[in-house]
N, CA, C and O atoms as a DFTB+ gen file, in Angstrom:
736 C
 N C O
     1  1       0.828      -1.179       0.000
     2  2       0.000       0.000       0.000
     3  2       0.874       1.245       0.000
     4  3       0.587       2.339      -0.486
     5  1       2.024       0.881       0.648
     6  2       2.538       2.261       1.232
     7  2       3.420       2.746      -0.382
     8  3       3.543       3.960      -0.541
     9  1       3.923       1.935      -1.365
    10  2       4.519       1.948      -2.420
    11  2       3.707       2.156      -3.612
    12  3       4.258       2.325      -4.699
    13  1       2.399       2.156      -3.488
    14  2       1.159       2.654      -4.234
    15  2       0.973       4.214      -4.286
    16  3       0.849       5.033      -5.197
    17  1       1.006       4.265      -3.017
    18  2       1.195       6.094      -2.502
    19  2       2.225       6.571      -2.699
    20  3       2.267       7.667      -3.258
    21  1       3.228       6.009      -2.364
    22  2       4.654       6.417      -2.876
    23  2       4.995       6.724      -4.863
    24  3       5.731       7.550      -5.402
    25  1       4.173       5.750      -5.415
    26  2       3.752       6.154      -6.976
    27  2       2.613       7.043      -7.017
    28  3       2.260       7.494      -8.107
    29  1       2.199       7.248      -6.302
    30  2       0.797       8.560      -6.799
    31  2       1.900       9.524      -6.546
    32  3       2.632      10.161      -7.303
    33  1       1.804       9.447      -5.348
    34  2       3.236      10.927      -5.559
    35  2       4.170      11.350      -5.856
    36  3       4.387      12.499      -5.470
    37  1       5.123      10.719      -6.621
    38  2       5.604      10.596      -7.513
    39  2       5.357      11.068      -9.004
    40  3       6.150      11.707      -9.696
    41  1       4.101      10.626      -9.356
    42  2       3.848      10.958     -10.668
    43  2       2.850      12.477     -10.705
    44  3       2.702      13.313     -11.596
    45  1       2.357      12.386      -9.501
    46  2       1.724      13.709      -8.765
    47  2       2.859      14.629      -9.158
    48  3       2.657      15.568      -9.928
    49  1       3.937      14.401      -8.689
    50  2       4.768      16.079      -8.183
    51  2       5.764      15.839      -9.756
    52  3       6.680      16.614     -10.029
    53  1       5.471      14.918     -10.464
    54  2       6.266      14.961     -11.886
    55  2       7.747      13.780     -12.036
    56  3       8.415      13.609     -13.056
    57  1       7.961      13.049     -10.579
    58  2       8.883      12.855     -10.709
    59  2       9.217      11.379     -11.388
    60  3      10.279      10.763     -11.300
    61  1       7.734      10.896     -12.250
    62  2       7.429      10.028     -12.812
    63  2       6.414       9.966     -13.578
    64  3       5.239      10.148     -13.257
    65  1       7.043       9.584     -15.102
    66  2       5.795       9.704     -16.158
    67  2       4.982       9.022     -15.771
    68  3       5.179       8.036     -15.060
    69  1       3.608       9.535     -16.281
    70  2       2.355       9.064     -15.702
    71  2       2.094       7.335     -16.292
    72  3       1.273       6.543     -15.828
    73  1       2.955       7.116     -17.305
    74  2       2.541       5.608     -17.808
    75  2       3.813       5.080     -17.135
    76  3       4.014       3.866     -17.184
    77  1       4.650       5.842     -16.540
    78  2       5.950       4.541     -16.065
    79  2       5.331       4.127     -15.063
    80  3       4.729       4.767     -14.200
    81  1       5.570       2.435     -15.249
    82  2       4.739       1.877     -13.917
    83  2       5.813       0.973     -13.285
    84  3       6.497       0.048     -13.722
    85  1       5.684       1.707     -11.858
    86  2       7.080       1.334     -10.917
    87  2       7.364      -0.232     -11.035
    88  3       6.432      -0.836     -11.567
    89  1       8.261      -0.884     -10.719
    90  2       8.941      -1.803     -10.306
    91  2       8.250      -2.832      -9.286
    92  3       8.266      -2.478      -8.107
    93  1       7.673      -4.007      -9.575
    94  2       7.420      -4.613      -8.458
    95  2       8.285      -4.951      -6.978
    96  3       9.145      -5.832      -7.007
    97  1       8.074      -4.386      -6.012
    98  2       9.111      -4.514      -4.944
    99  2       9.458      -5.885      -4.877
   100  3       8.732      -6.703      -5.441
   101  1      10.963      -6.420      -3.965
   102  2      11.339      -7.463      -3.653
   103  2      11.714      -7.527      -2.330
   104  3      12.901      -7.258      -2.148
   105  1      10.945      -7.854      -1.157
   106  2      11.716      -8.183      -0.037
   107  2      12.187      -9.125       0.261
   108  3      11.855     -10.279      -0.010
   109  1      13.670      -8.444       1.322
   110  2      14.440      -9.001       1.286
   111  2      14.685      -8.622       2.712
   112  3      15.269      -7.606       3.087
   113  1      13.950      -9.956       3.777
   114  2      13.907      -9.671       5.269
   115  2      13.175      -8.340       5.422
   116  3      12.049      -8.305       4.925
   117  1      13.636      -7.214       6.041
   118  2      12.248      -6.119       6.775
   119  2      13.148      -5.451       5.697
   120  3      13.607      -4.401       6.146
   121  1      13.520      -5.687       4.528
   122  2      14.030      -4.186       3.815
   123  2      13.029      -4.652       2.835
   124  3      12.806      -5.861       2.771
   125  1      12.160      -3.514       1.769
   126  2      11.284      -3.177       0.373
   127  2      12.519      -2.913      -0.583
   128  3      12.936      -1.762      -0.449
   129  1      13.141      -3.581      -1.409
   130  2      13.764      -2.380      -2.557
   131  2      13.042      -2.897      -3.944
   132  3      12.795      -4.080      -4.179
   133  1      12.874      -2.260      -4.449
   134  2      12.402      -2.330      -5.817
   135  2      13.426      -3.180      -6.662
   136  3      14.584      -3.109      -6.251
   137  1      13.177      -4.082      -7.925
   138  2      13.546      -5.093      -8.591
   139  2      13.911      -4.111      -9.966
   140  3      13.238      -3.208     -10.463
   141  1      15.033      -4.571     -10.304
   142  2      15.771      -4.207     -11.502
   143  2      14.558      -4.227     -12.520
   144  3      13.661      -5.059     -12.386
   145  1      14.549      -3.078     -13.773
   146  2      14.110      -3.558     -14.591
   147  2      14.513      -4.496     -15.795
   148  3      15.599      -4.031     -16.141
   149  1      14.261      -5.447     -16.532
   150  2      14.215      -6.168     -17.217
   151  2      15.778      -5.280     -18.507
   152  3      15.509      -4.437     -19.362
   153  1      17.170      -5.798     -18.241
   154  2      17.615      -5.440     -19.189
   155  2      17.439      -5.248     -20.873
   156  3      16.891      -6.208     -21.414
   157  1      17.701      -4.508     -21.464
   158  2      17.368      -3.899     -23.151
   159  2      18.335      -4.883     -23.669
   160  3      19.534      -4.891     -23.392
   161  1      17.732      -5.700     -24.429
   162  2      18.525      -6.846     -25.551
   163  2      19.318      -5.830     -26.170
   164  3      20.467      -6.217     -26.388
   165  1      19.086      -4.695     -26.513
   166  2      19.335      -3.798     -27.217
   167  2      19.232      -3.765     -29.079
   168  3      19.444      -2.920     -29.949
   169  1      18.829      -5.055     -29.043
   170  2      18.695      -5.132     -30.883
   171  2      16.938      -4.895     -31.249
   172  3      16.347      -5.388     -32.210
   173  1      16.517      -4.259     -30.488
   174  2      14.780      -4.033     -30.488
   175  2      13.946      -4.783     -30.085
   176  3      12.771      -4.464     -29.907
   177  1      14.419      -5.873     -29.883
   178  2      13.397      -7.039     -29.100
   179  2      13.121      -6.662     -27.702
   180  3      13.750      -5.921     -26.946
   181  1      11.894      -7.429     -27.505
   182  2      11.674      -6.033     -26.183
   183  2      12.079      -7.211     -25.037
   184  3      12.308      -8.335     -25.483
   185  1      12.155      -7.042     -23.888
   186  2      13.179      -7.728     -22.538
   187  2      12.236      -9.084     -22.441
   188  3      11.199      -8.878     -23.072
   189  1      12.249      -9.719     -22.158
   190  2      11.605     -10.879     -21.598
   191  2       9.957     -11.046     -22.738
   192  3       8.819     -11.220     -22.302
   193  1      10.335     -10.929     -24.108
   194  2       9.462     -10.884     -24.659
   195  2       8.108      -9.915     -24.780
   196  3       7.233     -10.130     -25.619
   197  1       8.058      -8.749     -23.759
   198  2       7.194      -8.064     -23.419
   199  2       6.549      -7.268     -24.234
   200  3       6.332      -7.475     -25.428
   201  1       6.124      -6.023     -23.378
   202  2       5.303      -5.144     -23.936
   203  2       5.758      -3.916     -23.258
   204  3       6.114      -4.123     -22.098
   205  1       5.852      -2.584     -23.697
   206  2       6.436      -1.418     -23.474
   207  2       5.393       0.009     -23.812
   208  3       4.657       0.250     -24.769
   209  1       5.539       0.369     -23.236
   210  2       5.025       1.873     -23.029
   211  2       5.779       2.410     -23.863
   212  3       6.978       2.144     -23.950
   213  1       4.992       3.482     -24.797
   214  2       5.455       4.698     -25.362
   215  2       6.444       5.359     -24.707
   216  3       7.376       5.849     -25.345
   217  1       6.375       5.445     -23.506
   218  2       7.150       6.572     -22.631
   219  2       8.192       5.439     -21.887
   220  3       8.448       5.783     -20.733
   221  1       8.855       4.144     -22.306
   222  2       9.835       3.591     -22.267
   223  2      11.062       3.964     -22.631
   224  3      11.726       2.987     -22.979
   225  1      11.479       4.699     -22.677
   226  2      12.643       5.199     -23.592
   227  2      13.824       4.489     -23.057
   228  3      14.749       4.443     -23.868
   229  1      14.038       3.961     -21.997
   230  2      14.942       3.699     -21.515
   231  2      15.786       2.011     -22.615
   232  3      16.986       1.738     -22.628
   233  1      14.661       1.220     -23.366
   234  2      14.719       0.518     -24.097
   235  2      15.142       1.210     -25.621
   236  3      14.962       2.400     -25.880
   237  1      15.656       0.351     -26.434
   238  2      16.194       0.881     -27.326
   239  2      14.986       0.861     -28.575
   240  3      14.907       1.644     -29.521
   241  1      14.151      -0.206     -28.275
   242  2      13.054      -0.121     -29.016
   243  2      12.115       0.686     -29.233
   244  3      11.188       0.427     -30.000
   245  1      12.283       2.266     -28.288
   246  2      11.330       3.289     -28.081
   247  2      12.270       4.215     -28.298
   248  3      11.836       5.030     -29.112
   249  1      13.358       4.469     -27.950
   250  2      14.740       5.353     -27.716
   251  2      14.938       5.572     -29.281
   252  3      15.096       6.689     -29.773
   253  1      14.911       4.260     -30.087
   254  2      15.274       4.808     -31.380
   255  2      14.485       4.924     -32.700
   256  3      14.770       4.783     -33.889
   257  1      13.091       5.319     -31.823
   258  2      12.274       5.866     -32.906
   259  2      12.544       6.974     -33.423
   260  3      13.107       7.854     -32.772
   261  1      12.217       7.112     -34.584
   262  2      12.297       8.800     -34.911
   263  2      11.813       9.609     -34.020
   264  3      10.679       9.476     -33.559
   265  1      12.611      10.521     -33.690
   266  2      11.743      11.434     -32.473
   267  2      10.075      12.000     -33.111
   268  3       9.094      11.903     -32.374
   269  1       9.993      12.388     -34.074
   270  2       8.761      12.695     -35.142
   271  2       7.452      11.725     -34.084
   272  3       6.500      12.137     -33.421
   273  1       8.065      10.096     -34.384
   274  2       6.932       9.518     -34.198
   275  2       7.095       8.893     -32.968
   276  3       6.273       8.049     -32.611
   277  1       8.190       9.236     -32.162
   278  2       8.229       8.868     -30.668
   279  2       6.887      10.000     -30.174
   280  3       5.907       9.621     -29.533
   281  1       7.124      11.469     -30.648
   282  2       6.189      12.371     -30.016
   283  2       4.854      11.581     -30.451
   284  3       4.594      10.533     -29.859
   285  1       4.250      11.912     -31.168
   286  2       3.120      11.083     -32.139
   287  2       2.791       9.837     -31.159
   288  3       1.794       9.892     -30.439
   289  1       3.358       9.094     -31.150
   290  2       2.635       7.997     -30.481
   291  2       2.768       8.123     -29.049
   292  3       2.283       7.195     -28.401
   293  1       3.382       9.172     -28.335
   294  2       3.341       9.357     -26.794
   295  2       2.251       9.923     -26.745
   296  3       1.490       9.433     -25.910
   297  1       1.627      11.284     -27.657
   298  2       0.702      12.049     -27.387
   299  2      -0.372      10.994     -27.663
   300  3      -1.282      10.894     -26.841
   301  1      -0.360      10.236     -28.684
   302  2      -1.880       9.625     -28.923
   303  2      -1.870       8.174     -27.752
   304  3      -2.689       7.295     -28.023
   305  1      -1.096       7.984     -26.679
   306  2      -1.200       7.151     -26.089
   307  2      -1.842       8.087     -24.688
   308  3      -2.842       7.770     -24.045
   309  1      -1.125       9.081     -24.485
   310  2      -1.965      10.228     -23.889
   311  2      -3.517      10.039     -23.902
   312  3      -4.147       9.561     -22.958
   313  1      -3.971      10.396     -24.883
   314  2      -5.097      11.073     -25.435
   315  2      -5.779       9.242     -24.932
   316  3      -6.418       9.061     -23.896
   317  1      -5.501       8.325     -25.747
   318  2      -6.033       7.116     -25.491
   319  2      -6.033       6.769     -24.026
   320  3      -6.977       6.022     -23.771
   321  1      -5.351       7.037     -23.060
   322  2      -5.184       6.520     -21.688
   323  2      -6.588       7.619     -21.270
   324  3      -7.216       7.332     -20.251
   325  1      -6.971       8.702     -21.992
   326  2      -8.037       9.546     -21.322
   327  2      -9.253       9.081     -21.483
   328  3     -10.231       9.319     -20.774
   329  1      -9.171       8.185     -22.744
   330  2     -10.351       7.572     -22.927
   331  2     -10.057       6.042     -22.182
   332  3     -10.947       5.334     -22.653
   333  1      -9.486       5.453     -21.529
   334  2      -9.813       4.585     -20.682
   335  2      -8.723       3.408     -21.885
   336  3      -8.868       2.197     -22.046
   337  1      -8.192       3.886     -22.223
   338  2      -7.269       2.328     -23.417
   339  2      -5.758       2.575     -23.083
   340  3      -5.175       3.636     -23.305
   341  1      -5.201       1.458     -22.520
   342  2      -4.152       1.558     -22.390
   343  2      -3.067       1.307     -23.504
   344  3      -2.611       0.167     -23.599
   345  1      -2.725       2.071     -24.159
   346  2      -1.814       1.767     -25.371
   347  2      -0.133       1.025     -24.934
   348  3       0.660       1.507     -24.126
   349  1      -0.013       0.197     -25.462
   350  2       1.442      -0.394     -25.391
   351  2       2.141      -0.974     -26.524
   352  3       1.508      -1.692     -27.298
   353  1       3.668      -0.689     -26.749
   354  2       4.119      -1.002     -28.196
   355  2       4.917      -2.534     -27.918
   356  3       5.753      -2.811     -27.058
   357  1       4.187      -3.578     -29.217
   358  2       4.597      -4.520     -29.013
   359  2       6.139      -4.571     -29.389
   360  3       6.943      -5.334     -28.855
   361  1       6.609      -3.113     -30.963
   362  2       7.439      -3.340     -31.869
   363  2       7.539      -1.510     -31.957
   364  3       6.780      -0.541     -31.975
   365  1       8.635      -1.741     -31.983
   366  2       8.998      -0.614     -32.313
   367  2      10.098      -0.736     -33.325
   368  3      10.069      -1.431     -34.341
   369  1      11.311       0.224     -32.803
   370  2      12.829       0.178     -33.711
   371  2      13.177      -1.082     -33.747
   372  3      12.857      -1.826     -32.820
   373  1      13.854      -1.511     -34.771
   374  2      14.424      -3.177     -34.533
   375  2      15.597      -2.878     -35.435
   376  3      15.548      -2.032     -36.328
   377  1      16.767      -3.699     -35.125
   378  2      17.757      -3.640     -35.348
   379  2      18.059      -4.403     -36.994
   380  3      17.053      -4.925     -37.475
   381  1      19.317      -4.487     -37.829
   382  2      18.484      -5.232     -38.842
   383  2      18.826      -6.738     -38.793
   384  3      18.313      -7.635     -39.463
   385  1      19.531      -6.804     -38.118
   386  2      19.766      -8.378     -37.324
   387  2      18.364      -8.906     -37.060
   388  3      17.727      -9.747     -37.696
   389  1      17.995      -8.138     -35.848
   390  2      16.347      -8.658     -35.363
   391  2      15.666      -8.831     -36.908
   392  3      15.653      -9.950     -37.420
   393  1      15.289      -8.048     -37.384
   394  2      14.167      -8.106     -38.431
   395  2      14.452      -9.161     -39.470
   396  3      13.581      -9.776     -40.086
   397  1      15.983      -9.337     -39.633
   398  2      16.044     -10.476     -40.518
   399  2      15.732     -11.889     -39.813
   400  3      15.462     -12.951     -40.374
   401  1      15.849     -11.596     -38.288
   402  2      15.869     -13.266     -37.814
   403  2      13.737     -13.381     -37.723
   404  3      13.067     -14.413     -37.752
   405  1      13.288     -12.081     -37.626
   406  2      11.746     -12.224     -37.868
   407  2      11.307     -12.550     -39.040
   408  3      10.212     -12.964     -39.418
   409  1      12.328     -12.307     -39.604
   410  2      11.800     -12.713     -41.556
   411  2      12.095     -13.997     -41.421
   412  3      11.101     -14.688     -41.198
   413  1      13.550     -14.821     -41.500
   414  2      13.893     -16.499     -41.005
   415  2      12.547     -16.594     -40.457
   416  3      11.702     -16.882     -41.304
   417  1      12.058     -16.407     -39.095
   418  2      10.983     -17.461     -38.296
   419  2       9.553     -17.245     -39.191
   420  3       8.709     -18.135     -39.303
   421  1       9.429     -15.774     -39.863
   422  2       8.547     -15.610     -40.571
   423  2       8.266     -17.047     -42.209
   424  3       7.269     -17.393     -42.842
   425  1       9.265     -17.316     -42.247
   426  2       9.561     -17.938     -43.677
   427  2       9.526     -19.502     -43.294
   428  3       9.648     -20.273     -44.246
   429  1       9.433     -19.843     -42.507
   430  2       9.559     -21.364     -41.703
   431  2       7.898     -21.142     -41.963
   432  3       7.231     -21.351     -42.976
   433  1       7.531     -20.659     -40.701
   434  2       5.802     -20.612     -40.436
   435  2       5.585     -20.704     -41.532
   436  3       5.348     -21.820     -41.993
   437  1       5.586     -19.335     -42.520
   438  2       4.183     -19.919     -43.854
   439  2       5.260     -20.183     -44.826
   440  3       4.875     -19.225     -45.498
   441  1       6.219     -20.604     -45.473
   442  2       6.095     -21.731     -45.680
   443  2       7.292     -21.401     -47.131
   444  3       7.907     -22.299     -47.705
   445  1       7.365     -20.243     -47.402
   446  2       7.871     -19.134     -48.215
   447  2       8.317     -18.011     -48.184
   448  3       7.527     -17.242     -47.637
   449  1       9.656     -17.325     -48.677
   450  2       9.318     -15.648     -48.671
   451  2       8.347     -15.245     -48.920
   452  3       7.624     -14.992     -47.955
   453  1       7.752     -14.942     -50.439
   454  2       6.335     -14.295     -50.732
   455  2       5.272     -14.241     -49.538
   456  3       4.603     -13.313     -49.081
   457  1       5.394     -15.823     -49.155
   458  2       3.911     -15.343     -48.087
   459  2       4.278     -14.969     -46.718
   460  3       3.342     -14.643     -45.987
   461  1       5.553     -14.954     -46.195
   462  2       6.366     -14.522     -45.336
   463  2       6.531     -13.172     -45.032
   464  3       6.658     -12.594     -43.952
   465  1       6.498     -12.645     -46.572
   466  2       6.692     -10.715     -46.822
   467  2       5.428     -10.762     -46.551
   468  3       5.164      -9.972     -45.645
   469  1       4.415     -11.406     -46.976
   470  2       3.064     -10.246     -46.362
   471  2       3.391      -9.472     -45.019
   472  3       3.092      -8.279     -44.977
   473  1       3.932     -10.016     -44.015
   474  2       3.640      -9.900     -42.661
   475  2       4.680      -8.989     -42.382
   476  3       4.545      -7.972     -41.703
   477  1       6.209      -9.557     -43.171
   478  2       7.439      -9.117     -42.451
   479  2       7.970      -8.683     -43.349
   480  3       8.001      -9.575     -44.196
   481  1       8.779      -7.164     -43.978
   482  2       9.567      -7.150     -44.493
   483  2      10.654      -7.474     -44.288
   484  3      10.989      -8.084     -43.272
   485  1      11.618      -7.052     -45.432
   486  2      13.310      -7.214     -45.702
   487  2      14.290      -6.597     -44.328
   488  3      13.608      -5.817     -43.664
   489  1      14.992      -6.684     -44.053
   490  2      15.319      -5.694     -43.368
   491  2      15.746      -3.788     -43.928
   492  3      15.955      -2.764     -43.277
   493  1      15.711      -4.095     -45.416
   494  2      16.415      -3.527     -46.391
   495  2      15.158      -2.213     -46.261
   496  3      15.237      -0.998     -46.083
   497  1      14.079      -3.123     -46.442
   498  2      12.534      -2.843     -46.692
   499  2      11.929      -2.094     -45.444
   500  3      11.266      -1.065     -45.576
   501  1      12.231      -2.747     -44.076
   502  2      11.594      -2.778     -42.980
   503  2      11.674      -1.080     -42.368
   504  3      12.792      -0.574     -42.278
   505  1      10.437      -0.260     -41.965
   506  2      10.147       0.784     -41.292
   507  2      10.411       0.739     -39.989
   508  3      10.504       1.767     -39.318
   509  1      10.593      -0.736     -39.386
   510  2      10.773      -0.613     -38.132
   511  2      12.307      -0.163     -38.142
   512  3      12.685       0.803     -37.478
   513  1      13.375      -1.109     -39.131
   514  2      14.741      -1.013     -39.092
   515  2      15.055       0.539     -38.891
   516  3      15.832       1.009     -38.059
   517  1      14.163       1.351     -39.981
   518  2      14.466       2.690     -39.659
   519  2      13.775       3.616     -38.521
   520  3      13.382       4.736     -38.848
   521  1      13.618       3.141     -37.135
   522  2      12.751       3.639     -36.476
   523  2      11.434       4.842     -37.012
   524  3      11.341       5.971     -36.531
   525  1      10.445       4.248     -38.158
   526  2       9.340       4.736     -38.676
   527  2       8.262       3.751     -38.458
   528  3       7.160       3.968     -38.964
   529  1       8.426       2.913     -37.902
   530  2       7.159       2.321     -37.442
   531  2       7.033       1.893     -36.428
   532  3       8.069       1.394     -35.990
   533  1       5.810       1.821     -35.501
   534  2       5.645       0.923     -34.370
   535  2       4.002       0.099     -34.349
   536  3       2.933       0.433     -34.860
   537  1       4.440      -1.231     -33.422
   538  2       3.012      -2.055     -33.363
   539  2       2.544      -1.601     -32.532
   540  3       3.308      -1.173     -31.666
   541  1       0.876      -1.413     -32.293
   542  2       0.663      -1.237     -30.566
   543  2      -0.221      -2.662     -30.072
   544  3      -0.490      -3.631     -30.782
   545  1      -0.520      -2.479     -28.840
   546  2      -0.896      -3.745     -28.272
   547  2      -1.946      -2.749     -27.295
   548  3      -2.121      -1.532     -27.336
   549  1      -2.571      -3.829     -26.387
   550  2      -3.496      -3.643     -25.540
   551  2      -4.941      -3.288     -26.045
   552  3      -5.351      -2.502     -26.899
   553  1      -5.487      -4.073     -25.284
   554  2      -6.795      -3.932     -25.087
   555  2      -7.581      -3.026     -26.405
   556  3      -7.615      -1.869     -25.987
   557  1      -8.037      -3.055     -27.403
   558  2      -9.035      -1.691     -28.189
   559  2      -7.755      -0.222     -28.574
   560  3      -8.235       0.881     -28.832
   561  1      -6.237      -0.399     -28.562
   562  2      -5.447       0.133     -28.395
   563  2      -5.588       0.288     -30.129
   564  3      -5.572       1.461     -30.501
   565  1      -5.701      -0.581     -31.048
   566  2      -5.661      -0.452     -32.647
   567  2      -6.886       0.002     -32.954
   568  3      -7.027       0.905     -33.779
   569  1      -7.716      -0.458     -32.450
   570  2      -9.016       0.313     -33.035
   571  2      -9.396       2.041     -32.655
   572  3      -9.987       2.844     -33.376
   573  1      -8.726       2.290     -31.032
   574  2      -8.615       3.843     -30.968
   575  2      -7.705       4.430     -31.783
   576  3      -7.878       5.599     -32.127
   577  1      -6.595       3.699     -32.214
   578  2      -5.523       4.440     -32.899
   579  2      -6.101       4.192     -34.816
   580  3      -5.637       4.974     -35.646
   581  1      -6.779       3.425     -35.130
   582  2      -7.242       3.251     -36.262
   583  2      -8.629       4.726     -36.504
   584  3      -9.025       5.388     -37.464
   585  1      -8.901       4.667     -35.261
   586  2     -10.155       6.289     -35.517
   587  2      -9.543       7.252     -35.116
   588  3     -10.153       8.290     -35.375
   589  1      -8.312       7.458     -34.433
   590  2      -8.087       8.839     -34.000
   591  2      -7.021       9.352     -33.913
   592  3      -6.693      10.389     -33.336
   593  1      -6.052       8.156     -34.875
   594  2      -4.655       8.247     -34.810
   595  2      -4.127       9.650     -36.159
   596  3      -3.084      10.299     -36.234
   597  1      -4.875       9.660     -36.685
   598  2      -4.575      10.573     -37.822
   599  2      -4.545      11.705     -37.247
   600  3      -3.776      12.469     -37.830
   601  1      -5.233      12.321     -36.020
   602  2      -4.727      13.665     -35.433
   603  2      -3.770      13.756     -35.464
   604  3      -3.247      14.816     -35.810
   605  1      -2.901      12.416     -35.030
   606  2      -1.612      12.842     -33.911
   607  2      -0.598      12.710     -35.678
   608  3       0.574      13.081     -35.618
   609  1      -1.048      12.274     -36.876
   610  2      -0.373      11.773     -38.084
   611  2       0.025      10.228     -38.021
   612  3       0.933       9.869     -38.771
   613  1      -0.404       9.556     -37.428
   614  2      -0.769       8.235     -37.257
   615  2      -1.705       7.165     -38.231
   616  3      -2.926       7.185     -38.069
   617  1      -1.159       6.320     -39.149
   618  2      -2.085       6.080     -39.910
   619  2      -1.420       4.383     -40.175
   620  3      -0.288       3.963     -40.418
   621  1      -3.035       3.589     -39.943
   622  2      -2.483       2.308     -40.529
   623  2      -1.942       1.946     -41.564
   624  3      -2.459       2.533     -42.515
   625  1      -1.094       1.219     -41.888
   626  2      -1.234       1.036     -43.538
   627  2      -1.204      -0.334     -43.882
   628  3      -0.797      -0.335     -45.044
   629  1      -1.324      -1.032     -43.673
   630  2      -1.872      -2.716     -44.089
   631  2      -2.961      -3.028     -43.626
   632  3      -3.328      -2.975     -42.452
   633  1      -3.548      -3.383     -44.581
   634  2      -4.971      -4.507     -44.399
   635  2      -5.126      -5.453     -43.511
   636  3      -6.100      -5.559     -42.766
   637  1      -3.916      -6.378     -43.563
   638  2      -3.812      -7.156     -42.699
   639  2      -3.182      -6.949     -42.151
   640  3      -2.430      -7.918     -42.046
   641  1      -2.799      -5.956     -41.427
   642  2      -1.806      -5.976     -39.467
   643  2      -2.843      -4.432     -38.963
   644  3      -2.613      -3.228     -39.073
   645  1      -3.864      -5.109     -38.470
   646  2      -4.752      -3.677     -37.325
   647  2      -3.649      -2.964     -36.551
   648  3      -3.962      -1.863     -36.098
   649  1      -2.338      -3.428     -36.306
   650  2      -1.137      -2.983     -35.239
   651  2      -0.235      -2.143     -35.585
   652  3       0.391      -1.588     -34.682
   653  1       0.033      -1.866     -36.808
   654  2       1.364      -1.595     -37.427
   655  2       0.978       0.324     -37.951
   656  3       0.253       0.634     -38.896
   657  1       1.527       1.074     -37.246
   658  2       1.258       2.570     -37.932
   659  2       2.706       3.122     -37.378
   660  3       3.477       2.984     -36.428
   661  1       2.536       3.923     -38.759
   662  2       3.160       4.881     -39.149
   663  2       2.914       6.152     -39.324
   664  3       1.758       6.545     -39.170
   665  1       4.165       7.253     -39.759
   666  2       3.087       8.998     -39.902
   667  2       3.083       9.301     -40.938
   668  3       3.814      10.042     -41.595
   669  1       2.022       8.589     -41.215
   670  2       1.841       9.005     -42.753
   671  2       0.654       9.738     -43.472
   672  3       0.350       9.736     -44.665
   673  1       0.028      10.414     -42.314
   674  2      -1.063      11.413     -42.662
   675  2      -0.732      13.095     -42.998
   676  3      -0.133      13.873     -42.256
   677  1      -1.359      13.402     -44.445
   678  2      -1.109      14.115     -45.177
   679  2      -1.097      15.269     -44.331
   680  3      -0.948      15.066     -43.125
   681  1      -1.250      16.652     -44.817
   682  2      -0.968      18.190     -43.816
   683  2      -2.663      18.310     -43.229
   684  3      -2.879      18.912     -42.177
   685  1      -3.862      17.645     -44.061
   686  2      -5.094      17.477     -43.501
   687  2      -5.027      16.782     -42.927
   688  3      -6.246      16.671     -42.791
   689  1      -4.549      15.831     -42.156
   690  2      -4.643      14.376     -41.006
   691  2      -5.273      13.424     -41.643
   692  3      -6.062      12.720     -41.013
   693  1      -5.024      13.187     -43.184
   694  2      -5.839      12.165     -44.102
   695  2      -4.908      10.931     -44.534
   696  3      -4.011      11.014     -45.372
   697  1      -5.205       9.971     -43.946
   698  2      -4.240       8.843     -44.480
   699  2      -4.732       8.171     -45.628
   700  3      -5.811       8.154     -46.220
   701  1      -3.585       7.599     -45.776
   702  2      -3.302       6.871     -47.522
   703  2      -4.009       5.793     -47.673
   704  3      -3.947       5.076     -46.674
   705  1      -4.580       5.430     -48.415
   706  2      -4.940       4.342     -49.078
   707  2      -4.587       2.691     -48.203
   708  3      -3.415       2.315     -48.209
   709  1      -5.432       1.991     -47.645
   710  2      -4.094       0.640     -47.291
   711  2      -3.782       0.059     -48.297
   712  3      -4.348       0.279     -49.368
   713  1      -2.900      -0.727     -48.167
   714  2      -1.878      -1.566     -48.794
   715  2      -2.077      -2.875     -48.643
   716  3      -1.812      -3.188     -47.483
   717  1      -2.427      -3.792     -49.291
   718  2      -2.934      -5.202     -48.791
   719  2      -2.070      -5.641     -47.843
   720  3      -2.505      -6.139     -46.805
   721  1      -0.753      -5.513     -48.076
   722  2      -0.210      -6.428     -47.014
   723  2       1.205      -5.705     -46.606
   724  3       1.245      -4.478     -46.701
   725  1       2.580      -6.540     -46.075
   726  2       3.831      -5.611     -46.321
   727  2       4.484      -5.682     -47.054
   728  3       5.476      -4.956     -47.126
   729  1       4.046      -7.039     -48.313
   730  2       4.322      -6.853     -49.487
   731  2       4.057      -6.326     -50.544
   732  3       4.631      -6.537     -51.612
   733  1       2.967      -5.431     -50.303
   734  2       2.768      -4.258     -51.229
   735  2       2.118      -4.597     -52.297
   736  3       1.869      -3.756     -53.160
């Protein structure tokens, strides 16, 4: 309880973003200290397979977005946490190591490149490689960002991935056309 209050006030007086969510404590005999967070693979894969907050930066998978669309998707995770949706990025920056070993596991599963690229590009190809894209996760998190992401310049662009945006809404907040897949 007392470490609950200790995070309200905290994020109360600023000294914690409102989506960083503290550390589960570890005791250890009558001492509380808070538990390391989950080290950064550092090649974009997120720590223990997880899920990350916009306002993660401390990971390299949020750290090396374009700042453009680091702002962009902090504000529209903002705006979404007001309406009650907790936004979280499954994917962000990825290294091009990572993205090629997602293309490999991609190409096992279905069965081929061709049907492999729907899902995953090249690394050559890949928006994530260039910190310009991120997935989000949670709860109704794609469908708020699919109606209201174009404020922030947020716009899906595949048919098939509800997860995957980019800023690609015009100087009116009008996004492009989708794209059947990420093979274009």
């Amino acid at each position: 309880m007392r470490s609950v209050a200790l995070a309200a006030f905290a994020v109360a007086f600023g000294f914690l973003a409102p989506h960083a969510t503290p550390a589960p404590p570890v005791t250890l005999a009558d001492h509380t200290v808070p538990s390391a967070p989950p080290a950064d693979p550092g090649d974009g894969s997120l720590p223990n397979g997880g899920q990350l907050t916009p306002f993660d930066v401390q990971y390299s998978a949020i750290a090396r977005l374009d700042p453009a669309l680091l702002k962009a998707i902090q504000g529209a995770a903002t705006a979404a946490a007001a309406d009650g949706i907790t936004m979280t990025i499954t994917s962000g920056w990825r290294s091009p190591e990572f993205q090629q070993r997602l293309l490999n596991n991609a190409v096992r599963t279905y069965g081929s490149l061709a049907a492999a690229r729907q899902y995953v590009q090249t690394p050559e190809m890949s928006k994530h490689v260039t910190g310009e894209a991120v997935d989000v996760g949670g709860a109704g998190a794609d469908e708020w960002l699919i109606s209201h992401g174009s404020r922030f310049g947020l716009c899906r662009i595949y048919a098939n991935e509800l997860w995957h945006f980019e800023l690609a809404a015009d100087a009116a907040g009008n996004c492009p056309a989708l794209l059947p897949n990420a093979a274009g």
